[in-house]
C-alpha positions in Angstrom: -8.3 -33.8 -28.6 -7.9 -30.7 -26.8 -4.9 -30.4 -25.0 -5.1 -28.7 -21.3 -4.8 -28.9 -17.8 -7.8 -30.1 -16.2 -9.5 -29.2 -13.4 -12.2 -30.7 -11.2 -15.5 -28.0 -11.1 -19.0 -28.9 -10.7 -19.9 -25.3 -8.6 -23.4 -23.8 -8.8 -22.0 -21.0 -10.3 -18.0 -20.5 -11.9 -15.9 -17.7 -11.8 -11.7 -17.3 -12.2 -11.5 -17.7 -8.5 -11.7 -21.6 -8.7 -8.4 -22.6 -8.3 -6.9 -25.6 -10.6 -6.4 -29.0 -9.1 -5.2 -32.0 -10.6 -8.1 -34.5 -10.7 -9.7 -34.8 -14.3 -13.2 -33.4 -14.8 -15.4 -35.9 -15.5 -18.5 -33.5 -17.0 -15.6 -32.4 -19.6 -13.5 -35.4 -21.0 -17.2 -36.8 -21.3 -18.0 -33.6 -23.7 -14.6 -34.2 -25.5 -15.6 -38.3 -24.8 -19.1 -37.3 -27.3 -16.6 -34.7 -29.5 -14.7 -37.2 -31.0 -17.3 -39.8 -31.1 -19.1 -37.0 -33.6 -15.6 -36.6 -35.2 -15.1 -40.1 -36.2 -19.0 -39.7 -37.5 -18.4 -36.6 -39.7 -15.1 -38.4 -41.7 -17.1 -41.7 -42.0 -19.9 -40.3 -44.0 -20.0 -41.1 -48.2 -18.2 -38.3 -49.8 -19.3 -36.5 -51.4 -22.2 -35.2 -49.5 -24.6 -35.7 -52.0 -27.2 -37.1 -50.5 -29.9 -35.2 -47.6 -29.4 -37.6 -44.8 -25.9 -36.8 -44.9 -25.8 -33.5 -45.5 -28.0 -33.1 -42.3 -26.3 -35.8 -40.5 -23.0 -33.7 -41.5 -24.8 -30.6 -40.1 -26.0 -31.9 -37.1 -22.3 -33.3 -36.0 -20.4 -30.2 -36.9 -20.1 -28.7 -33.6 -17.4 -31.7 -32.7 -14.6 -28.7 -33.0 -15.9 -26.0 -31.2 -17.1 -28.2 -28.3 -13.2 -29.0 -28.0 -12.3 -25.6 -28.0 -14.9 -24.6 -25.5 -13.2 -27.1 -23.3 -10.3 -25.3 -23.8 -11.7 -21.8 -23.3 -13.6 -23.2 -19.9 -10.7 -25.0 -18.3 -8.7 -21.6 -18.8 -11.0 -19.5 -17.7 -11.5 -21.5 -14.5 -7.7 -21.8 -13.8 -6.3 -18.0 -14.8 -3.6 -19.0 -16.9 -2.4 -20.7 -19.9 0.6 -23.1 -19.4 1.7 -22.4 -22.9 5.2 -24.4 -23.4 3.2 -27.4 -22.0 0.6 -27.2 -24.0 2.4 -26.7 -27.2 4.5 -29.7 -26.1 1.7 -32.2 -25.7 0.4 -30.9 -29.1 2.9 -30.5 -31.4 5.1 -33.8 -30.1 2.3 -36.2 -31.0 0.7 -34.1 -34.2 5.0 -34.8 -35.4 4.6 -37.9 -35.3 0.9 -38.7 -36.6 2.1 -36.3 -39.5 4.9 -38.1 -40.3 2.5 -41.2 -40.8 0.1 -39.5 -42.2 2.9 -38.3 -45.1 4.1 -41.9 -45.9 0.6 -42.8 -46.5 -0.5 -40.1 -48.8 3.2 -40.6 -50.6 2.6 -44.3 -51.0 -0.9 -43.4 -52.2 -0.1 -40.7 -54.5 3.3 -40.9 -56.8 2.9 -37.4 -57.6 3.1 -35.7 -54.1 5.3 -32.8 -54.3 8.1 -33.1 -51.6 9.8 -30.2 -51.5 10.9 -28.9 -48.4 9.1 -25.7 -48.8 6.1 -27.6 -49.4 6.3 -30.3 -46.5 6.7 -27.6 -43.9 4.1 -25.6 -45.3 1.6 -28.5 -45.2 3.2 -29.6 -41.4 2.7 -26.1 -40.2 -0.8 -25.6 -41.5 -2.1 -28.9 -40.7 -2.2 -29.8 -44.5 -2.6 -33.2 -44.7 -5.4 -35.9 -43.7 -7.5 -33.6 -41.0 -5.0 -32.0 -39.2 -6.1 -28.3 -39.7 -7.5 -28.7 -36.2 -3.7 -28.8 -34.9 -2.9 -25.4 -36.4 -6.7 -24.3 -35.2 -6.1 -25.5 -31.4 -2.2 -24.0 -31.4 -3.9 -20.4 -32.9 -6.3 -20.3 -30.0 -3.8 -21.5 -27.3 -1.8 -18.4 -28.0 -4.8 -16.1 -28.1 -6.1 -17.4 -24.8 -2.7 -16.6 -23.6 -2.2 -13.0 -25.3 -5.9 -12.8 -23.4 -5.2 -13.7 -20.1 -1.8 -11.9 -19.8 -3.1 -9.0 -20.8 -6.0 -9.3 -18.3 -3.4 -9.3 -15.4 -4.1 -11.4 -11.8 -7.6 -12.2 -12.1 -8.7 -9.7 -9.8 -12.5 -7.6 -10.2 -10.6 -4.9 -12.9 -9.1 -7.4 -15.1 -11.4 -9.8 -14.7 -13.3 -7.5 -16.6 -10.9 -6.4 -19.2 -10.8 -10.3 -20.0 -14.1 -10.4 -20.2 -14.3 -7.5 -23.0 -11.4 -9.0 -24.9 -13.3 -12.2 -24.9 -16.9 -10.6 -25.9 -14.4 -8.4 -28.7 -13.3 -11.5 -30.3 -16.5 -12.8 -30.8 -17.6 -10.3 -32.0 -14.4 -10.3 -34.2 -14.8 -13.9 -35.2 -18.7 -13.1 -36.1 -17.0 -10.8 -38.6 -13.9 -12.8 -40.2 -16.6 -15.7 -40.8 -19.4 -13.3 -42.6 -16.7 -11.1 -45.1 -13.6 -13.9 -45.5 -15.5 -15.4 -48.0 -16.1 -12.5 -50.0 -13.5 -10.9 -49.5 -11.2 -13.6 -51.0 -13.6 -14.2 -53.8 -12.6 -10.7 -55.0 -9.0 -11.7 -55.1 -9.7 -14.6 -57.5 -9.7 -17.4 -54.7 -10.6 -20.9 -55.8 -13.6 -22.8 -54.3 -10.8 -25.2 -53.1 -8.6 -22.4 -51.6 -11.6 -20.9 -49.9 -12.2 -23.9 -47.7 -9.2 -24.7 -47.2 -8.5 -20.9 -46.0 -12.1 -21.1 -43.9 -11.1 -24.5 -41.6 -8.2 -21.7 -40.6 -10.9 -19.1 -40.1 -8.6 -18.2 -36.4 -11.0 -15.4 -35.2 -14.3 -17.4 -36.2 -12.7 -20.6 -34.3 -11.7 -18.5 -31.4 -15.1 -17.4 -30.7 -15.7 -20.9 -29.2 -12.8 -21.1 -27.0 -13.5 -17.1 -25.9 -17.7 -18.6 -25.2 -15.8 -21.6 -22.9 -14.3 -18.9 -21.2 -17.2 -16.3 -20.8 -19.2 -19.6 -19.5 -16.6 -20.3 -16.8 -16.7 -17.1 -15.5 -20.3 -16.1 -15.1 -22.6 -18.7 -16.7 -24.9 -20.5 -13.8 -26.7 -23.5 -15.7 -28.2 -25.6 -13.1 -31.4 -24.6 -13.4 -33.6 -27.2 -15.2 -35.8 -24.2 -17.2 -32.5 -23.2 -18.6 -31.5 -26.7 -19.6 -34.4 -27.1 -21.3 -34.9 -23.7 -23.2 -31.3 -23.7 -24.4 -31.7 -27.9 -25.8 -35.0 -25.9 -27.6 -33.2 -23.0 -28.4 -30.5 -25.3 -29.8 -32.9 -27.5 -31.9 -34.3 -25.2 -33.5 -30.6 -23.5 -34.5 -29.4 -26.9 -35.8 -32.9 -27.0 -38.5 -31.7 -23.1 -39.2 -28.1 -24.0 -40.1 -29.0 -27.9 -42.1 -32.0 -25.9 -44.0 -29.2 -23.3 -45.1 -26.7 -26.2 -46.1 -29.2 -28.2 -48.0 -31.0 -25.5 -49.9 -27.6 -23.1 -50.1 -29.2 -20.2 -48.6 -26.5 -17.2 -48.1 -23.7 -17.9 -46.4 -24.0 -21.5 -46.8 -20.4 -22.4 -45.6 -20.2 -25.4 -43.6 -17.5 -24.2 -41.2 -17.4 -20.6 -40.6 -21.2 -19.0 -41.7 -23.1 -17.6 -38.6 -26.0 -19.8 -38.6 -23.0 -22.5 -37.9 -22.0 -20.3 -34.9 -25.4 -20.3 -33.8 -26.0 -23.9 -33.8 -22.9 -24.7 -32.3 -22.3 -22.7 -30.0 -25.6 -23.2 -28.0 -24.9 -27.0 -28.7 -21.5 -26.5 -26.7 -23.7 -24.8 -24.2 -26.5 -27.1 -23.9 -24.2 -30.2 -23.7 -22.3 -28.4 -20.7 -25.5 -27.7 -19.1 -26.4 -31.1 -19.6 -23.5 -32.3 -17.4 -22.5 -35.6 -18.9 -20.7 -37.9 -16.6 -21.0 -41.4 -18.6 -17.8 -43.4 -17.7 -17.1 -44.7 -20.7 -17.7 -41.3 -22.6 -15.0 -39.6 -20.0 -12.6 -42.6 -20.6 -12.7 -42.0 -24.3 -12.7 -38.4 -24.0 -9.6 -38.4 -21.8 -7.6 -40.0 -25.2 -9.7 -38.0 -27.5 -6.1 -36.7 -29.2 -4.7 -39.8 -29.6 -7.9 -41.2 -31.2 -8.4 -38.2 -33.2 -4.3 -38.3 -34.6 -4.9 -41.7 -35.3 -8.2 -42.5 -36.4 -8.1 -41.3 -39.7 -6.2 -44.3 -40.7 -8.7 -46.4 -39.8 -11.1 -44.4 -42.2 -8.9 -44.0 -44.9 -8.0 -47.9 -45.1 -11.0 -48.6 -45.3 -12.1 -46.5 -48.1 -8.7 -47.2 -49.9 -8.8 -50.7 -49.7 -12.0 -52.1 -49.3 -15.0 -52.9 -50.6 -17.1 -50.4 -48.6 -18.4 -48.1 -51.1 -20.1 -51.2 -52.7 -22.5 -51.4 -49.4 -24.1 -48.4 -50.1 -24.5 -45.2 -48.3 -25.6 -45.4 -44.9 -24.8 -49.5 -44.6 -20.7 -48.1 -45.6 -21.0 -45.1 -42.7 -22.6 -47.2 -40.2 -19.7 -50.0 -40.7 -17.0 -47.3 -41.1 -18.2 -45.4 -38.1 -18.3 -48.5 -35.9 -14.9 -49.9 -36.8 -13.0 -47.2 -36.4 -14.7 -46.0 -33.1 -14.2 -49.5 -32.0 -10.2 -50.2 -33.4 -9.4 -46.6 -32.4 -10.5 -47.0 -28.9 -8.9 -50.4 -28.8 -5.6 -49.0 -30.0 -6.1 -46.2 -27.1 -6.5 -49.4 -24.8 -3.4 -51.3 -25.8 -1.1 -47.9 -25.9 -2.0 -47.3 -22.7 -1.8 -50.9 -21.0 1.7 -51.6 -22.9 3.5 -48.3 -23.2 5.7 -46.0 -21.4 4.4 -43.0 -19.8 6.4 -41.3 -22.0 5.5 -42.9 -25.2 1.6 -42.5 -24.3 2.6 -38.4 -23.9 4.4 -38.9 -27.5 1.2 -40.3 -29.0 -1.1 -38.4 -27.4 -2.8 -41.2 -25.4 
């Protein structure tokens, strides 16, 4: 899902000095690998999320996005740079054409769609249709990791540490757009509707992840066993913080940007990187996570558009939604890559 250069690092400790090669890491497309697996979970669920199982089933899968952007944060961090025109060309070439799907479907479905052009671009350049907000999310960050790391010069012990304050500054920045963005808009007469909308494009709160990936890759040492196992506590305990506030709508109760969310996720991004996941088959998946995330939301929607599923009940139409579309998404990811060019695979994302 997240679009970077990778590079091999399994180090005792990380800093900038590690220099990029081209072998994949296998500890991170087995994170993204889990990511969109969790993904695929969060839009199979009944909506709406009426019931408690889902709304902490919901809660406890949430972190799916920020563990991609970690990724990203890490891999730059660990490499120096952002290679910017690449990665807006492997994004944006593939979201074109996934959106251009994605509008035929929701025209067919909907004989009222507004099609001005005004209106189309709006909702191509803010990700405005199926789940595509992540797409303007990922391209947001890409830029700030770059405005980051140009600004924090050749890696050496000076700017290495201005990158490190502009990186600890935007959390602390994203900390604040998530806790007042709410409120704020609220006094300007913002609908509930607009307000989430406006909050899955929450760019400083989002960038906090990918500025954490960074900070981890530069002077985070997690081998240590006690560590492993205080931050999987540590991260426990933030997940029954954050699914108590959703449930009972304590406070800031937002399921995207609130800080209880950061919390919880952002020790779940931790914890799974301590963890070092190196499953195969997670790391095969992981390595087409785009593709499968463009794409499987087709899967989801035809099945609640044009089947019975709803009639099985709650958790019998999530389990057989969640299975089928991991299961013909990764297929799909199969075929693409056994029968296409290498240039159509780069087109799809695959």
């Amino acid at each position: 899902m997240t679009v970077v250069e990778r590079v091999s690092a399994n180090p005792s400790s990380l800093s900038l000095a590690h220099a990029p090669t081209k072998a994949r890491d296998a500890v991170i497309d087995a994170m993204r690998g889990i990511a969109i697996l969790m993904v695929i979970g969060i839009h199979s669920l009944p909506q709406p999320l009426d019931a408690n199982w889902a709304k902490s089933l919901d809660a406890a899968l949430r972190p799916c996005v920020p563990v991609f952007l970690f990724a990203s944060g890490y891999l730059t961090a660990l490499s120096g740079r952002v290679p910017l025109a690449k990665r807006l060309r492997a994004t944006l070439i593939p979201y074109a054409i996934a959106f251009a799907a994605a509008y035929i479907y929701m025209a067919l479905h909907n004989p009222a769609m507004d099609h001005r052009i005004g209106t189309t671009l709006a909702r191509f350049g803010l990700g405005y249709v199926f789940v595509y907000y992540y797409v303007f999310v990922y391209v947001c960050c890409t830029l700030g990791l770059w405005f980051v790391f140009a600004a924090g010069g050749d890696g050496q012990t000076a700017p290495r540490q201005r990158i490190a304050t502009l990186l600890l500054l935007s959390i602390g920045c994203g900390l604040l757009a998530g806790s007042y963005l709410d409120p704020a808009m609220s006094k300007f007469g913002a609908s509930e509707a607009l307000l989430d909308e406006i909050r899955m494009r929450d760019i400083p709160f989002w960038f906090s992840f990918a500025a954490l990936g960074a900070l981890t890759a530069m002077f985070a040492d997690l081998t240590d066993r006690g560590i492993c196992r205080s931050l999987l506590g540590a991260m426990l305990a933030a997940y029954l913080l954050y699914a108590a506030v959703r449930m009972l709508n304590l406070g800031d109760a937002a399921t995207y940007d609130s800080t209880a969310f950061f919390l919880y996720a952002a020790l779940f991004c931790i914890s799974l990187f301590a963890v070092q996941p190196r499953l195969p088959l997670l790391g095969w998946i992981g390595s087409g996570s785009y593709f499968i995330y463009l794409w499987h939301i087709f899967i989801v929607m035809a099945l609640r558009d044009h089947t019975g599923m709803r009639q099985l009940g709650g958790v019998s139409s999530f389990a057989v939604s969640c299975i089928l579309t991991a299961l013909v998404s990764t297929a799909a990811l199969l075929a693409v890559r056994q029968f296409a060019s290498p240039r159509i695979c780069r087109w799809l994302g695959a």
